[in-house]
N, C-alpha and C positions, 0 to 999 in steps of 0.2 A: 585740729582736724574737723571735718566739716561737721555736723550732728548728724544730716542725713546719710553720711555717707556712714558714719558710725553705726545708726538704727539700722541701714541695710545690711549689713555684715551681721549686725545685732536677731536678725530674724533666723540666723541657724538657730534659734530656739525651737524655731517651729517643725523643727527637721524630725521628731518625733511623734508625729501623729499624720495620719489619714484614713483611708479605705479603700476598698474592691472595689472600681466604677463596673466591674464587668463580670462580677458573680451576684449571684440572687441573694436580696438582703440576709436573707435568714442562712446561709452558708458563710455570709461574709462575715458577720457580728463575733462566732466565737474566733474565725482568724483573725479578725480584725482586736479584739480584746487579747487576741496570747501576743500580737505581734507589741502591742503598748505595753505589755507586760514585760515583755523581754527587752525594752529600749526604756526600762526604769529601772535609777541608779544615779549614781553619779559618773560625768565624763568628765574629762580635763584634756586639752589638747592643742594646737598651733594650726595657725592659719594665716592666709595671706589675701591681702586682694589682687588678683590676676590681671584689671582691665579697669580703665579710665583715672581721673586726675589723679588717685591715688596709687595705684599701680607701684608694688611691690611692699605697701604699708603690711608688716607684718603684725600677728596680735597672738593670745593664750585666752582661752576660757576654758573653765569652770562651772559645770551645770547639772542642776538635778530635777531629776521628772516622778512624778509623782501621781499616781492614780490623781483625778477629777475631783473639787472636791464634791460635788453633786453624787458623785459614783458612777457617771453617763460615762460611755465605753469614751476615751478621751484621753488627753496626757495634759497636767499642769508643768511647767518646767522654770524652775529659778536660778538665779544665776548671776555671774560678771564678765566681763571680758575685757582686758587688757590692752590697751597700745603703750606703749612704754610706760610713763608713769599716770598714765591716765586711765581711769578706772569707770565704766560704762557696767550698770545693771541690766539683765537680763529677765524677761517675763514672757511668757505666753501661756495661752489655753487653749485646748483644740477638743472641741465635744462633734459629736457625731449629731449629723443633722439629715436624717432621712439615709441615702445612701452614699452620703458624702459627710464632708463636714467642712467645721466656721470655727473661727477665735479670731483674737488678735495677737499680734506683738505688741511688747507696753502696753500703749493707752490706745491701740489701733490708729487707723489713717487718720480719722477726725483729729487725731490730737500728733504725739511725735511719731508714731509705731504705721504700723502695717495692716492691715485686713488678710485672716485666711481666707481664700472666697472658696478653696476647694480642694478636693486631695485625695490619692489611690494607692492601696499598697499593691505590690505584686511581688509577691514572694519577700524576699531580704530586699526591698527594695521598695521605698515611700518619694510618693510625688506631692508637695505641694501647691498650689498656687498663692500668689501673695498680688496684694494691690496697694495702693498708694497713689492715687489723684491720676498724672497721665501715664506712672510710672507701673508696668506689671510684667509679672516675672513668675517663674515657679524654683524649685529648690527640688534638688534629687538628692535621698539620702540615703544610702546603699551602707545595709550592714556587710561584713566582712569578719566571718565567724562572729562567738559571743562577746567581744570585748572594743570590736574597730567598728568604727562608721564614718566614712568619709561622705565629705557632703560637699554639693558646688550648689551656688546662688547662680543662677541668672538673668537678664532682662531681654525685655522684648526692645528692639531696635530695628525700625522699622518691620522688615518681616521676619528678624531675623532672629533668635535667643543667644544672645551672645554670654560666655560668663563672665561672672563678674569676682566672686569671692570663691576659695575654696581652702577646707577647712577636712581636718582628719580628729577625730575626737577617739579616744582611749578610754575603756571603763576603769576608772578608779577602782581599782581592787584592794588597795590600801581603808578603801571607807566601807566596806563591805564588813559588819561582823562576823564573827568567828566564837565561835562558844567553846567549848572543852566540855569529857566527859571524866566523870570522875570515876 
C-alpha cells in the first residue's frame, strides 16, 4: 500500500483536537478544554477509504489521547492502525495557538506526516485542517453521544472537498478502570 496514502488515513489521529473560531477566546478555552477532556480514552474501530486508487481498502485502529504533555489546552494521541497484516503507528499533537490551533501527524509535512494548520469545535462536532505540500484537506469529527465518533478525511480537488477516508471509532470501555467498594 502506498505510504502516503497510508499517513492520510493515518491523520484521524488528529480528529481530537480543535477550537471555537467564532466565540471570544476567554469563553472558548473552558469549552474548548471539557470538549478534549471528553475525547480522552481510548477508541478502537473500522474504517474504509471511500475515494481514489484505493477505494474500498479497509483497516482497524486503535488509539489513545492523552492530555498535552506541556498541560496547554490540547490532545496528544498514540496509536496503530491496521490494513490486513500490516501495521502503521499512529501519533499526533494538537496545542492551542491563540484562537486556533497547530501540531502535526508523525513527524508533520517536512517529513512522512501532515501539518495541523487549524481547527474549530462547534458543539459535538471538530473541524480540522490538515496540509501536506500541494495536498490540503480538513477532517470532520462528529461525536455521537459519549462513546461514538465518526470521522471522514477529505481533500481539496480543485474547488471542490471531496472525501476521501471514513472512519467510525468506539470508546473502549473494556480499558476504562473500574475500582470496587469494599
Amino acid at each position: 500500500m502506498n505510504l502516503r496514502i497510508f499517513s492520510l488515513f493515518g491523520v484521524i489521529a488528529v480528529a481530537l483536537g480543535a477550537t471555537s473560531a467564532t466565540a471570544p477566546e476567554a469563553t472558548a478555552a473552558p469549552r474548548d478544554k471539557a470538549f478534549f477532556q471528553q475525547v480522552a480514552g481510548t477508541w478502537k474501530g473500522p474504517g474504509e477509504i471511500v475515494a481514489g486508487k484505493y477505494k474500498g481498502t479497509k483497516f482497524n485502529c486503535n488509539l489513545i489521547g492523552e492530555p498535552t504533555p506541556s498541560g496547554e489546552t490540547g490532545i496528544k494521541l498514540d496509536g496503530t492502525c491496521r490494513v490486513g497484516v500490516f501495521k502503521q503507528p499512529m501519533s499526533a499533537v494538537i496545542t492551542q495557538n491563540g484562537r486556533g490551533y497547530q501540531g502535526q501527524f508523525l513527524d508533520g509535512a517536512e517529513g512522512k506526516g501532515l501539518d495541523i494548520i487549524s481547527g474549530a469545535v462547534n458543539g459535538d462536532k471538530v473541524v480540522v485542517g490538515i496540509n501536506r505540500a500541494q495536498l490540503n484537506g480538513a477532517m470532520v469529527a462528529s461525536l455521537r453521544g459519549n462513546n461514538t465518533m465518526n470521522i471522514t478525511i477529505s481533500v481539496k480537488v480543485e474547488e471542490q472537498m471531496v472525501p476521501v477516508i471514513g472512519l467510525t471509532l468506539d470508546r473502549d470501555l473494556d480499558a476504562i478502570a473500574v475500582g470496587s467498594i469494599d
